[in-house]
C-alpha positions, -999 to 999 in steps of 0.1 A, spaced: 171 252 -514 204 249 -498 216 286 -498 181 293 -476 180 259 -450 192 281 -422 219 252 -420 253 265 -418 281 242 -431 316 240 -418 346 253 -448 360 219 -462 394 217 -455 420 217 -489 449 191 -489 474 220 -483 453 225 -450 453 189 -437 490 187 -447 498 223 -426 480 204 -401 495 176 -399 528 190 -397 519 217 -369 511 182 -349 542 162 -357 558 195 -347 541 204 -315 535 239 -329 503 249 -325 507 269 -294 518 297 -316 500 333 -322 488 345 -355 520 361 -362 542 333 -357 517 313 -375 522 328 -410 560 328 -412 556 290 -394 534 284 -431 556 294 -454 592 277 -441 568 245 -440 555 249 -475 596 257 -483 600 224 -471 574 207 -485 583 219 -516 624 204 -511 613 169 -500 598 172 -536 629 182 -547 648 154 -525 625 127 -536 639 132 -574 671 133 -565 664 99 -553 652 87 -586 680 100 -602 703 79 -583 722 109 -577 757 101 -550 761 92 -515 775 120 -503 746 138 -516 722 120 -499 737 122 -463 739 163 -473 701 156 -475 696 139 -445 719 159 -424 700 194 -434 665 174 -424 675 164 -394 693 197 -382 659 212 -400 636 189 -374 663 203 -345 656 237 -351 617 232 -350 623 217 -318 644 249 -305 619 268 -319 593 252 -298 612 255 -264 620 291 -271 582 300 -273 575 278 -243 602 300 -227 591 332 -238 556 322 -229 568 317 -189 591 350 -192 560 369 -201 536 349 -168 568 364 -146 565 395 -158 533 402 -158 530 386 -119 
């Protein structure tokens, strides 16, 4: 029987995991503690959840303007995970100084 093989098998990862993984890559963010790590999760499931909501407002051929809105608030969205990034880096080196 399986449950007695003395084997122990590794927890399949769930689509939500792969995706959270795959956006901690495209990000560079998986230098972060625990902490960090749980608010990190739930902005990126927030987001995931919009590009739902931006992909029907696509289909719903919805204005212009609208869709620059869209594209401006993903790309200062993208910005701030980049400033988010160098601030840990930052506070990572603060913390080597200080403790030198």
């Amino acid at each position: 029987m399986a449950l007695f093989s003395g084997k122990e098998t590794e927890p399949k990862m769930t689509k939500a995991d792969i995706q959270m993984a795959e956006f901690m890559k495209k990000y560079q963010l998986e230098e972060f503690d625990e902490k960090d790590m749980i608010i990190i999760k739930k902005i990126a499931s927030n987001l995931a959840e919009n590009g739902l909501l931006r992909a029907g407002m696509s289909l719903r051929y919805s204005k212009a303007e609208e869709h620059a809105k869209v594209a401006y608030l993903s790309t200062l969205t993208e910005q701030n995970w980049m400033i988010i990034r160098q601030l840990s880096r930052l506070n990572s080196n603060i913390e080597k100084l200080v403790d030198k």
